[in-house]
N, C-alpha and C positions, 0 to 999 in steps of 0.2 A: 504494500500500500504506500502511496508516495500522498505527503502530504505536506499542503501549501499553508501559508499565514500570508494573508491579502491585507493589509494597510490601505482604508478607502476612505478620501474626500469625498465628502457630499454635498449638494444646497442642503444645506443646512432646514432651510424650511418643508423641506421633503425628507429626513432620518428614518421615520418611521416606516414611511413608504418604502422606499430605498432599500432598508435590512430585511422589511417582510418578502419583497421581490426576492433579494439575491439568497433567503432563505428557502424561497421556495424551489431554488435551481438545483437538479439533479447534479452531484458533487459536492454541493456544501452541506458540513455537518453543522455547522453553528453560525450565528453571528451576534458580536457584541458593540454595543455602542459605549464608547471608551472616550475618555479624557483625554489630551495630549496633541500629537502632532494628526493625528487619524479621526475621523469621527467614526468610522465602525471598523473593525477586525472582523474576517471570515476565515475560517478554516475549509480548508478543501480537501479533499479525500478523495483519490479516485486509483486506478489498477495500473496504468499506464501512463508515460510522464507525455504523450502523447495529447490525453484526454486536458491535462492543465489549459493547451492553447483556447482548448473547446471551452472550457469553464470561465476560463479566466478573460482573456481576448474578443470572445467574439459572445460569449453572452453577459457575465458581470460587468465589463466596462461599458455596456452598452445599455444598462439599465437608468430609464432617466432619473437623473440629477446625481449621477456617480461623476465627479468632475477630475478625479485621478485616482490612479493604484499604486502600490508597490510592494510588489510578490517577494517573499521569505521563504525559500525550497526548506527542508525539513532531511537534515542527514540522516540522525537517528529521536527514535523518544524517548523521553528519562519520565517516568513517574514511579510515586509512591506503590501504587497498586501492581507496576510494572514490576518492583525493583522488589516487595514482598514477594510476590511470588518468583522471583528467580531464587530468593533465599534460603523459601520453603521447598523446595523439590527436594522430594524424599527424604523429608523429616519428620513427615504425618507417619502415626502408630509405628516407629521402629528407634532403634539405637543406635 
């Protein structure tokens, strides 16, 4: 699974619109509407680093009132949930 972090400008007076659209787009798992240099953050998830241009290119930046992007490729993931269960393998019921 290849996964993207989209940094996206919006008209501001469309946010809401904006994340519900690009939420609704097959490839995006989430979107947050953040503080900072970005008004929302999307995570993208798709099988092929192919499918990104499709998601990213030619349907997200083309939802009105997205007025820029900037894509974050994803080497690897670090989580908690991840990083517990690498720990516990085969440690359930044995010595």
């Amino acid at each position: 699974m290849i996964t993207a972090i989209v940094l996206i400008s919006c008209d501001v007076d469309r946010i809401p619109e904006v994340a519900q659209e690009i939420a609704d787009l097959e490839g995006v798992t989430e979107v947050y509407s953040v503080t900072g240099g970005a008004d929302l953050i999307a995570m993208i998830r798709v099988r092929q680093h192919e499918a990104l241009a499709d998601v990213i290119a030619d349907r997200l930046s083309k939802v009105e009132g997205v007025v820029g992007t900037e894509t974050h490729i994803a080497f690897r993931t670090y989580s908690r949930h991840d990083l517990e269960a690498a720990f516990s393998l085969g440690l359930e019921g044995g010595d």
